[in-house]
TISE-976408 format. One line per 8 residues: their letters; for each residue z, y, x of C-alpha. Coordinates in steps of 0.25 Angstrom, whole numbers, padded with zeros to 4 digits. Layout:
// residues N
A = Z:Y:X  ... .
END
This chain:
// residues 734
XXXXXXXX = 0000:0000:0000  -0004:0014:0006  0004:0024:0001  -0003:0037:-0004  0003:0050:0006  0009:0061:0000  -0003:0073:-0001  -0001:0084:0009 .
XXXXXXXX = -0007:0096:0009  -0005:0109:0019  -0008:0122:0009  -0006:0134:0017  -0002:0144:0008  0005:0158:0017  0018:0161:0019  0029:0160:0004 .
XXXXXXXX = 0035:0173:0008  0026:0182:0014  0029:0193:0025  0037:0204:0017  0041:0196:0005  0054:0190:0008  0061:0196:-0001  0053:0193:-0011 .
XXXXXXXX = 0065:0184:-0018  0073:0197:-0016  0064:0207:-0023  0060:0198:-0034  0076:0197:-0038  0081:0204:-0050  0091:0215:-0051  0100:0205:-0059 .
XXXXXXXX = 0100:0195:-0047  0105:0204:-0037  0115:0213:-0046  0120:0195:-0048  0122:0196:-0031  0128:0206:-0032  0139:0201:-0042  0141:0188:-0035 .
XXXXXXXX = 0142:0196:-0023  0153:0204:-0027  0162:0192:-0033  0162:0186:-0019  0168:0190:-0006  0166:0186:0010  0175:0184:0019  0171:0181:0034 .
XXXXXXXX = 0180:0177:0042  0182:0178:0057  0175:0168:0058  0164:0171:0049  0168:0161:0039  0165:0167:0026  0177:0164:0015  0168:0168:0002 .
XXXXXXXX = 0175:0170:-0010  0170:0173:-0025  0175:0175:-0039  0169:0162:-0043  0164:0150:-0037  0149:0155:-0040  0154:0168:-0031  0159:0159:-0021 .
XXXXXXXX = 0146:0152:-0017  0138:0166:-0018  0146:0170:-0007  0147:0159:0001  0132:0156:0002  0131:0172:0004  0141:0168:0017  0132:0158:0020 .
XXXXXXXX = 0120:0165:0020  0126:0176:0028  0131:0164:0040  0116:0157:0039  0107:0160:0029  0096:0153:0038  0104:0137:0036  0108:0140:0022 .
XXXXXXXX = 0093:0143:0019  0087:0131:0027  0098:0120:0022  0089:0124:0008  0077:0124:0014  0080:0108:0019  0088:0107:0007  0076:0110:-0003 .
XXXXXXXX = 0064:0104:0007  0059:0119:0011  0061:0119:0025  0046:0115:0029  0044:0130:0022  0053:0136:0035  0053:0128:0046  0034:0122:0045 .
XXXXXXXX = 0029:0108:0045  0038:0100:0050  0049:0100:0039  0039:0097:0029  0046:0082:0027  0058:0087:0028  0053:0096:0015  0048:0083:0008 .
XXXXXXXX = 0059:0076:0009  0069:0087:0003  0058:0089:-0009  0059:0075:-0012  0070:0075:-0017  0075:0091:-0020  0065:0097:-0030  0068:0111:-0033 .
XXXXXXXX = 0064:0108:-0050  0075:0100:-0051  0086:0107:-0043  0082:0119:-0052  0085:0109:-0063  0096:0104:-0058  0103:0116:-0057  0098:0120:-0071 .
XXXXXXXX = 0108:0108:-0075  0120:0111:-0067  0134:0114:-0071  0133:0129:-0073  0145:0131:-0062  0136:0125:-0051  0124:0133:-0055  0133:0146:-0054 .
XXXXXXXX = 0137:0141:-0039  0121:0138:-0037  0116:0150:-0043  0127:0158:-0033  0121:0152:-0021  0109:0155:-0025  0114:0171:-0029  0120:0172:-0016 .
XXXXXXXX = 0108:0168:-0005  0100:0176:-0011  0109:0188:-0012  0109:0185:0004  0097:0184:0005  0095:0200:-0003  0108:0204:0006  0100:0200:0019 .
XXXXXXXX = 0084:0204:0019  0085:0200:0033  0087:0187:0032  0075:0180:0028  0076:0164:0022  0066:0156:0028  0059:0151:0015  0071:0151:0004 .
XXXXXXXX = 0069:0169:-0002  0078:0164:-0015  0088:0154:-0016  0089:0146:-0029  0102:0142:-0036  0096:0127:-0036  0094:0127:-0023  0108:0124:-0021 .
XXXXXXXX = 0104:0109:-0027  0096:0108:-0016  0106:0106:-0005  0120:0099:-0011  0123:0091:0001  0132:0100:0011  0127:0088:0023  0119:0091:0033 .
XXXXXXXX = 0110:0081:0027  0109:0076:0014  0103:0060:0009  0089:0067:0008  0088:0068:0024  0089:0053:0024  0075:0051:0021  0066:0051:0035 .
XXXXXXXX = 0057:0062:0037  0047:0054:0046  0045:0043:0035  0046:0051:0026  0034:0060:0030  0028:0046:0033  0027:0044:0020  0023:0056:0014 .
XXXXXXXX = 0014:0063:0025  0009:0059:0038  0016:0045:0045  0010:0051:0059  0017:0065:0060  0029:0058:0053  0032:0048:0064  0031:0059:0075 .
XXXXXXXX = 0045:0068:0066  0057:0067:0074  0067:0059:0070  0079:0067:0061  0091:0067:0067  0105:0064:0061  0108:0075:0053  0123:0075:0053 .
XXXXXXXX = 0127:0072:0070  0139:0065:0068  0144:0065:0055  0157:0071:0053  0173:0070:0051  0182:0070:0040  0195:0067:0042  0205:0068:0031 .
XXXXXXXX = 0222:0067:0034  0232:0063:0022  0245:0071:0023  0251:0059:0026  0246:0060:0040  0249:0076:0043  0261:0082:0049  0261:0092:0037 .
XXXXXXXX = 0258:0082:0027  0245:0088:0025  0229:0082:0022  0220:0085:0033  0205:0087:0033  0194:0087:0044  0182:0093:0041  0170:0090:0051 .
XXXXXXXX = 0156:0090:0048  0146:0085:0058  0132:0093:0055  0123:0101:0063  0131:0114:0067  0130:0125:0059  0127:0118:0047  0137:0124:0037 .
XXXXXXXX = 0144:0137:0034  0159:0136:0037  0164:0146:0022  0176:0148:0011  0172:0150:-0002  0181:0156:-0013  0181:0157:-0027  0190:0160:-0039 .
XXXXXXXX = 0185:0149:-0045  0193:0138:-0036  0184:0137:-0024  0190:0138:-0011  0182:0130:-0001  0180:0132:0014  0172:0123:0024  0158:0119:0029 .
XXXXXXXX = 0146:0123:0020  0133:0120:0022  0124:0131:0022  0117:0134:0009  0127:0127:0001  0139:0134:-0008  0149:0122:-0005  0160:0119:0003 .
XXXXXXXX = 0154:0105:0010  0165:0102:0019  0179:0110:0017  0191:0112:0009  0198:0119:-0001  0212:0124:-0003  0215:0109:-0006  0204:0099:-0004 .
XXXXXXXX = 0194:0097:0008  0182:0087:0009  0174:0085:0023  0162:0076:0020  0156:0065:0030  0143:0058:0030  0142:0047:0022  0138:0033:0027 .
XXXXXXXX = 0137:0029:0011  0122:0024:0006  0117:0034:-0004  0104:0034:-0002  0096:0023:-0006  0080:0020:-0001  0071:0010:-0009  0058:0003:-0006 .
XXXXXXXX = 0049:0006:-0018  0037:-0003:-0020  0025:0006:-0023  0010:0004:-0027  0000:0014:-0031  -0007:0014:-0045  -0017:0023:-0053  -0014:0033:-0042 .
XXXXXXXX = 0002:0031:-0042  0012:0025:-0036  0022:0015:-0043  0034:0007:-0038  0039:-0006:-0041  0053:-0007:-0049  0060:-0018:-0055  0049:-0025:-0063 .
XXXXXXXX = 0040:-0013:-0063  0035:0001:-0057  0038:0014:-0058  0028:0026:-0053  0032:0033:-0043  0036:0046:-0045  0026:0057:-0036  0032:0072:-0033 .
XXXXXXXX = 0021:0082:-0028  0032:0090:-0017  0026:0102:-0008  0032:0105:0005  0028:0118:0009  0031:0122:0024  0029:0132:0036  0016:0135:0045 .
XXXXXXXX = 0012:0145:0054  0003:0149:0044  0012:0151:0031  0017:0141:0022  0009:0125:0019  0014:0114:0011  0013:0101:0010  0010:0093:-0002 .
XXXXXXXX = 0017:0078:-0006  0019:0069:-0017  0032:0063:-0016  0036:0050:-0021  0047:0044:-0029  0052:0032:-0037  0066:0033:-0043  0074:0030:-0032 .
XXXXXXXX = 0068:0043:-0027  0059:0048:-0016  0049:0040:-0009  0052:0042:0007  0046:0034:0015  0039:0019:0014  0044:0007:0020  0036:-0007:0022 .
XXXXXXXX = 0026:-0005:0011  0037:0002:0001  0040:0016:-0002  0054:0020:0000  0061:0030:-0011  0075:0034:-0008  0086:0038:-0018  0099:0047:-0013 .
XXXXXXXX = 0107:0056:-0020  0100:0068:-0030  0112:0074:-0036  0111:0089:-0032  0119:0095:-0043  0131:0084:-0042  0130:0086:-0027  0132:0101:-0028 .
XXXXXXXX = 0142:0100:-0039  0150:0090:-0030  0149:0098:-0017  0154:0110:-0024  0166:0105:-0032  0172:0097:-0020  0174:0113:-0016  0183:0116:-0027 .
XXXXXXXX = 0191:0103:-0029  0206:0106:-0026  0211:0091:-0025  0209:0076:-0026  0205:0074:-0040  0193:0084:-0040  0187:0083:-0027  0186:0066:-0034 .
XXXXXXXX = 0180:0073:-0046  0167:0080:-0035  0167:0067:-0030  0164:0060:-0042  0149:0070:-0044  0146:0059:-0033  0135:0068:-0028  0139:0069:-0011 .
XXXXXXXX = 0129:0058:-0007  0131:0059:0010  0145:0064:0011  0161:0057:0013  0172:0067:0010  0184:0066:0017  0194:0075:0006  0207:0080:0007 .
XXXXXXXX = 0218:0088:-0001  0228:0096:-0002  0235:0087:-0010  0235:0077:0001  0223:0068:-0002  0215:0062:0007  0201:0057:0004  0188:0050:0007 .
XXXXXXXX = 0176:0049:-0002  0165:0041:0003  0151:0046:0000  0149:0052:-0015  0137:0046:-0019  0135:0031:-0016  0124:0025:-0028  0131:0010:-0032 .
XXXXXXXX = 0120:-0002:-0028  0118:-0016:-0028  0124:-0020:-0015  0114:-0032:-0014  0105:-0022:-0009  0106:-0014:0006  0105:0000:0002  0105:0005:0015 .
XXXXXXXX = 0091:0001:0016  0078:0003:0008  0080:-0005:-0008  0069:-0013:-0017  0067:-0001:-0025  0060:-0010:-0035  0072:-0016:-0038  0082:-0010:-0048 .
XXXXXXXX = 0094:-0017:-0041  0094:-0008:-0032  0095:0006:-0039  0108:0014:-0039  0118:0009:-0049  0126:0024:-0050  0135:0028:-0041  0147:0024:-0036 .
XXXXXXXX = 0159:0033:-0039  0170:0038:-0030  0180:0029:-0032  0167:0016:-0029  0164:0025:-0017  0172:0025:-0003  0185:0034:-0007  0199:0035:-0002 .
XXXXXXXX = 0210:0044:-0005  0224:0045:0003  0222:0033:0013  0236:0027:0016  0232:0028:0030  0234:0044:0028  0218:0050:0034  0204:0047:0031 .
XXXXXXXX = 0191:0051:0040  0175:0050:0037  0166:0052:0052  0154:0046:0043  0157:0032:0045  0161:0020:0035  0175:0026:0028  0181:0010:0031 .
XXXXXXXX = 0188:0017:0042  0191:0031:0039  0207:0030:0034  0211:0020:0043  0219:0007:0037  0217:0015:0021  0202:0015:0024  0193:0011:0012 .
XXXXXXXX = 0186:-0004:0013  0171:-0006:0016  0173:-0019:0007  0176:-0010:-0003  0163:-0002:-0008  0150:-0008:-0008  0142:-0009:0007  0133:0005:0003 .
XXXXXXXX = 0144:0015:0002  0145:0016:0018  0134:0014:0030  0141:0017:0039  0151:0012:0050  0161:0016:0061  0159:0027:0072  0166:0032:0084 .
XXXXXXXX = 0172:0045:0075  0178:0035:0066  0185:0027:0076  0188:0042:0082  0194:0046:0069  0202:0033:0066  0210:0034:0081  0214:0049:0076 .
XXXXXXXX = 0218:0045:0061  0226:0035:0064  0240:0034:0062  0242:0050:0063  0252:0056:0056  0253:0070:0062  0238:0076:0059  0238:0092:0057 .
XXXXXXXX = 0228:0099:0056  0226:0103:0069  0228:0088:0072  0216:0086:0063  0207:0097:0071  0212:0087:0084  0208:0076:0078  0194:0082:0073 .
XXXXXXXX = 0191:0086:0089  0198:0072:0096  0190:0069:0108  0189:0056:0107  0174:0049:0109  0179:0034:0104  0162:0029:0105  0166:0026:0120 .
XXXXXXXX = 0175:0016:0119  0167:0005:0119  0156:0010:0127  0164:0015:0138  0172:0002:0139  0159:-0005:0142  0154:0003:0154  0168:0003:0160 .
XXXXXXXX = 0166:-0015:0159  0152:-0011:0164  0156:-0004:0176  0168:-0014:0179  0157:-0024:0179  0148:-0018:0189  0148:-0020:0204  0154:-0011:0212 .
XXXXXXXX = 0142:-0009:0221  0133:-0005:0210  0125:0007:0210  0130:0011:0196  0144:0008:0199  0144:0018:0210  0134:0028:0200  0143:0028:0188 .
XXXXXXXX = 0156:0028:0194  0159:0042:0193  0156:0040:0178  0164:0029:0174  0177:0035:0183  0175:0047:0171  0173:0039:0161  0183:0029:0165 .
XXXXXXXX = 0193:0041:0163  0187:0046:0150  0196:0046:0139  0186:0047:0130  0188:0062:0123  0177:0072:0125  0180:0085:0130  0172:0096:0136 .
XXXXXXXX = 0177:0095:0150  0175:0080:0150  0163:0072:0159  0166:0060:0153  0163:0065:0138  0150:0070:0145  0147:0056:0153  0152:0048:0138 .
XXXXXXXX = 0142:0054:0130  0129:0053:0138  0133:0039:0142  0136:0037:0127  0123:0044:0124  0115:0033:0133  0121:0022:0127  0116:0025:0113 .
XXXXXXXX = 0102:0025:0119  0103:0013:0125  0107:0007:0109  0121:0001:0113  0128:0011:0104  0125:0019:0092  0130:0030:0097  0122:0042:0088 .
XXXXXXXX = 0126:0032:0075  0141:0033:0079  0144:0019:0079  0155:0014:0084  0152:0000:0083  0146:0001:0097  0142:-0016:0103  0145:-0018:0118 .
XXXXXXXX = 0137:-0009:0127  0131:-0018:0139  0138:-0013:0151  0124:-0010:0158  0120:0000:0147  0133:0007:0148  0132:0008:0163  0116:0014:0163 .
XXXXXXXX = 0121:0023:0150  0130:0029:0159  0121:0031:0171  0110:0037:0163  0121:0045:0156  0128:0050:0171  0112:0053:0174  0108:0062:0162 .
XXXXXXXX = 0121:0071:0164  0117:0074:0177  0105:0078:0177  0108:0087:0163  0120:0092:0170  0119:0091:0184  0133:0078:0183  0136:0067:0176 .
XXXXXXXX = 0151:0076:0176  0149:0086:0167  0159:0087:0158  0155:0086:0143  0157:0102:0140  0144:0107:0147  0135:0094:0140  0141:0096:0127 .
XXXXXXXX = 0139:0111:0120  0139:0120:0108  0128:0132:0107  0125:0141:0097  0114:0151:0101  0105:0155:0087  0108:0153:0073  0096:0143:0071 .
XXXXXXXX = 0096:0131:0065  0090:0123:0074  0098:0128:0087  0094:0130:0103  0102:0129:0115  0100:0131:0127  0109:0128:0139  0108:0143:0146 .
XXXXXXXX = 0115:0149:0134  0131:0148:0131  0136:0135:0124  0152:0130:0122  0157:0116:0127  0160:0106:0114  0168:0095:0118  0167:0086:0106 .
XXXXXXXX = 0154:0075:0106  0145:0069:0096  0151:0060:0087  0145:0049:0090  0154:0048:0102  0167:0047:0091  0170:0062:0092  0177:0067:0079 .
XXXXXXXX = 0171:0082:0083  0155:0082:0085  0146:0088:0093  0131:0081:0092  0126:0088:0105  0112:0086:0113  0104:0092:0124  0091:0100:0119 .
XXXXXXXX = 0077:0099:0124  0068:0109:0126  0059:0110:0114  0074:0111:0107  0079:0122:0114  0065:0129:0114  0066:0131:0129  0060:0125:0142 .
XXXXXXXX = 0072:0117:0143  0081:0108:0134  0098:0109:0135  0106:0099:0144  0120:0104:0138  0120:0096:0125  0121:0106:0113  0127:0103:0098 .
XXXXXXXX = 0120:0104:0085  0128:0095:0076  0143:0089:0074  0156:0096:0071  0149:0107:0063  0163:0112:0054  0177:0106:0058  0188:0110:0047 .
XXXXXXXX = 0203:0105:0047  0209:0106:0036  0224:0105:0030  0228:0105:0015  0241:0109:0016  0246:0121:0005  0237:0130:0010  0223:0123:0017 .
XXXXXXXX = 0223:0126:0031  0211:0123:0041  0204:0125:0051  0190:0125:0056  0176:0128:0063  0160:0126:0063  0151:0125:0073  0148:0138:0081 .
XXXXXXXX = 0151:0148:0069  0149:0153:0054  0138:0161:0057  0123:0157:0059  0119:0171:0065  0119:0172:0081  0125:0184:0079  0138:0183:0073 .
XXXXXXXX = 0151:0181:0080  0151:0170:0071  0138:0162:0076  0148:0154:0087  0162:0160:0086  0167:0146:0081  0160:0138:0095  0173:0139:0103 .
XXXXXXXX = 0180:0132:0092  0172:0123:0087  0169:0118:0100  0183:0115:0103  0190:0110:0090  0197:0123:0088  0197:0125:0074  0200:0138:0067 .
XXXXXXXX = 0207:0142:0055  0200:0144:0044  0205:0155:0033  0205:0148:0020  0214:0158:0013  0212:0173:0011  0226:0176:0019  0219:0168:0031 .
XXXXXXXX = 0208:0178:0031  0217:0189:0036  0213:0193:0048  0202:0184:0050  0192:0191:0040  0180:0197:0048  0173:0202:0034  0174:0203:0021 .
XXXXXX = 0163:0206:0012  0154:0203:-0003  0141:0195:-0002  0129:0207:0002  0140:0215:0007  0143:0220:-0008 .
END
């Protein structure tokens, strides 16, 4: 069977907005909208704080999210417009060509028309949060001529339905771009796409501590994403409505993702849970159409004409495709003769609902009730209360399924068997309240570890609720948890920054039998002796005076490329490395340090760095200009604190030369301790600063701390500000 390629055509048609016309949205608003602004702007006031963390605070919670996406705007109006552009499959329309797959794959499954009728249907509480963010970019945008978006003139209150999920990539970035332009364009210029990389570099921490293990008899909560850095706004938002939340937002959206309130936190994990399912659809074609087989019969399937338009040199083209789809969803990709469909989650208007109302929940009972929507597809929550409770909810929407099947491959979509019987609710699902054992923690693996001798029981839930398995960060986390009963919250903050790199254990136990074994007259013997007499010290912590950090991670970097360790998977199931491998990894590593570096002794502080030179997305370094030490490592090593580093090539750093210093871009991206004692006390910090602008003192103020661990306060109450406010102000300076 030869499938029939999606039509492409190139229409070249001129720029959308031509020279002079930007503010064509502006000049076609009406008097009644702006006089709107400027009533929502007067109910909402600003307050920076010397830190440049806006505390946003409104007469209602509509109010509220008018300003805090005004604040936003103000930080990075450039990530929160392109987070819509991915979000909405526009970003081929900005950046040319090459993101036209990318495009396709959005559109295949966000469709404007129906986000419009979605939000038609919704509750009229939410359409007054959407219409507010909506209300209160574009009342930047009016403030700011200067500023010019990309491709987005006018923002839409639907558009909100858009983008729902606060991680750094949703279920939809499963499907893969290079089969999937296979499929619908040209197999040759498909196979030549790099490969994605892993979005998230690391995963991430929480850590949740019942009173019972606290010296002041109070719950603890960690707070630690791993995203790319500088992927969300660190903000307070206010109402008199009930809302009080402060934490990490993700640009563009008028939520809290990760945070707490005056008596409930939530810190979110990636999920290791199957909830997304791919099935093979036998298809033929007749009288001009396809159909596909199911149960006793065939179903036609569904064709959906999907223009992408994009960037040139010359103005704007697009290309046309006809999508496909059978009622598992969108065909992606084919496989031995088959085409493949996948089905995920396509619940916007729950999933918006959810992440909002989890804001404003002030106890047990009604963070459960935001649970129950089952509309947060990717995520764990590690929760805890004021009231003392401790909680872990495994990921939010897992569809119930015939286990004779293996879902965690490609299903007989011809077979009814195999559809989703509904959904499993919360207390089907992975869930534990108060463990005996006093703590709980997610780092993104299996939760059959994460309370200690009160953890929940993999014989207990069906085999497709969890993927996933142990790492080094686990066992990390478990040696600090353990029978501690004096955590405070500076204790928590020690915890989140311990040293310890666990992943070498076993490796570095067999080069030290491999080196016993070998003569004493042997040429490596006499080469790596210097080495092994470091690491033969070593206690393995990182630190950024420490050579055998430096020596560790190049060794351990070589030992994943010889495949006797999956060391970028963060397994710590790690077989027996063959002596021999161990020794030549550690040659070759002792050789690459020295001719980066000019010695295999350097200590790990001038390899490992932090940079922050432009506000652009995609960032540059460059070894000539200033840069801090960072002593903490990538994950994969089994440090708590992550900092997923590399060196840069030329055509990266848009010079004649690449980096040899290694240069961040991803891991601990906002750290928040918390303490829910009468008043919530906490402390924190991002990555470099608030601000996006190269500018402002708030660009990198925060790179001294965040590189060390050292934690600042954060003002959650008004008495707080006192003496920390920098300025004070209404939205457009009203």
């Amino acid at each position: 069977m030869r499938k029939n390629f999606a039509l492409v055509m190139i229409v070249i048609f001129g720029l959308l907005v031509p020279y002079g016309a930007q503010s064509l949205a502006a000049q076609a608003t009406g008097s009644a909208e702006r006089t709107r602004w400027a009533m929502e702007a007067a109910n909402v006031k600003i307050v920076r704080d010397d830190w440049g963390i806006a505390h946003v605070n409104g007469n209602t919670d509509a109010d509220a999210v008018f300003g805090m996406i005004y604040a936003q705007a103000e930080d990075d109006f450039n990530r929160v417009e392109t987070n819509y552009l991915n979000a909405m499959g526009r970003l081929a329309e900005a950046e040319g060509e090459d993101k036209v797959y990318r495009d396709l794959r959005m559109k295949m499954f966000i469709d404007p028309e129906e986000l419009k009728k979605d939000y038609a249907a919704s509750p009229e509480w939410l359409r007054k949060l959407m219409d507010a963010f909506a209300d209160g970019l574009n009342f930047y945008l009016s403030k700011h001529p200067a500023v010019k978006p990309r491709v987005i003139q006018h923002f839409e209150p639907w558009m909100a339905l858009s983008f729902t999920e606060g991680s750094i990539g949703g279920d939809i970035e499963r499907v893969d771009l290079k089969k999937l332009e296979s499929f619908y364009g040209s197999p040759d210029k498909a196979a030549a796409l790099p490969t994605e990389t892993e979005a998230e570099p690391g995963g991430s921490n929480g850590i949740a501590i019942a009173p019972s293990n606290t010296t002041d008899h109070h719950a603890l909560l960690l707070i630690n994403p791993h995203t790319s850095f500088f992927f969300r706004s660190e903000l307070q938002m206010v109402s008199g409505e009930g809302l009080d939340a402060y934490g990490a937002v993700t640009w563009g959206q008028f939520f809290v993702y990760q945070g707490f309130n005056p008596r409930v936190g939530w810190m979110h994990t990636s999920s290791g849970v199957d909830a997304v399912d791919e099935y093979l659809e036998t298809v033929h074609r007749k009288d001009e159409h396809y159909y596909y087989k199911y149960a006793d019969g065939e179903r036609p399937v569904i064709e959906k004409r999907i223009t992408v338009p994009y960037k040139t040199a010359h103005g704007m083209a697009e290309k046309k495709f006809v999508a496909y789809y059978t009622h598992h969803g969108p065909v992606i990709r084919d496989q031995e003769g088959k085409w493949v469909a996948i089905r995920l989650m396509q619940e916007p208007v729950k999933a918006l609902m959810q992440s909002y109302l989890r804001t404003k929940a002030n106890d047990y009972k009604q963070y459960l009730q935001t649970m129950e929507l089952e509309a947060n597809s990717s995520n764990n929550t590690v929760y805890a209360d004021a009231d003392g409770h401790i909680a872990y909810f495994h990921g939010n929407y897992i569809p119930r399924r015939d286990t004779h099947f293996d879902f965690t491959k490609p299903v007989d979509g011809s077979d009814p068997a195999t559809e989703w019987n509904g959904l499993l609710t919360v207390d089907q699902s992975p869930h534990l309240l108060d463990p005996k054992s006093g703590y709980l923690f997610n780092v993104n693996d299996s939760p059959w570890n994460g309370a200690g001798e009160s953890s929940l029981r993999r014989e207990d839930y069906p085999a497709y609720v969890e993927t996933g398995g142990e790492s080094a960060r686990g066992i990390h986390a478990m040696r600090l948890l353990q029978g501690r009963k004096d955590f405070t919250l500076d204790g928590l903050m020690a915890a989140a920054y311990d040293s310890y790199l666990p992943w070498f254990i076993k490796p570095l136990s067999a080069l030290m039998n491999a080196w016993a074994k070998l003569p004493a007259n042997s040429e490596m013997k006499v080469a790596l002796g210097g080495q092994i007499a470091v690491l033969q010290k070593w206690d393995l912590r990182w630190g950024v005076d420490s050579v055998a950090t430096s020596l560790a991670v190049f060794w351990g970097l070589e030992i994943a490329k010889a495949g006797h360790t999956a060391a970028y998977e963060e397994q710590f199931s790690a077989p027996a490395l063959p002596g021999d491998v161990a020794l030549k990894a550690l040659a070759t590593a002792s050789e690459k340090l020295t001719a980066d570096f000019g010695t295999w002794q350097i200590p790990w502080g001038q390899i490992n760095r932090f940079q922050r030179l432009t506000g652009d997305i995609v960032q540059r370094f460059d070894d000539a200009k200033p840069s801090t030490p960072v002593g903490f490592t990538y994950s994969a090593w089994g440090s708590l604190a992550s900092f997923g580093a590399r060196p840069y090539t030329a055509s990266e750093t848009g010079r004649a030369t690449g980096t040899k210093k290694w240069y961040g871009t991803g891991g601990n991206s906002f750290v928040a301790v918390v303490e829910f004692a009468d008043k919530v006390h906490a402390r924190a910090v991002i990555a470099g600063g608030e601000s996006g602008h190269p500018a402002s003192r708030h660009f990198k103020d925060q790179v001294g701390r965040y590189s060390t661990g050292d934690l600042r306060e954060v003002y959650f109450y008004p008495e707080q500000l006192k003496g920390h406010t920098e300025r004070e102000y209404h939205p457009g300076g009203l």
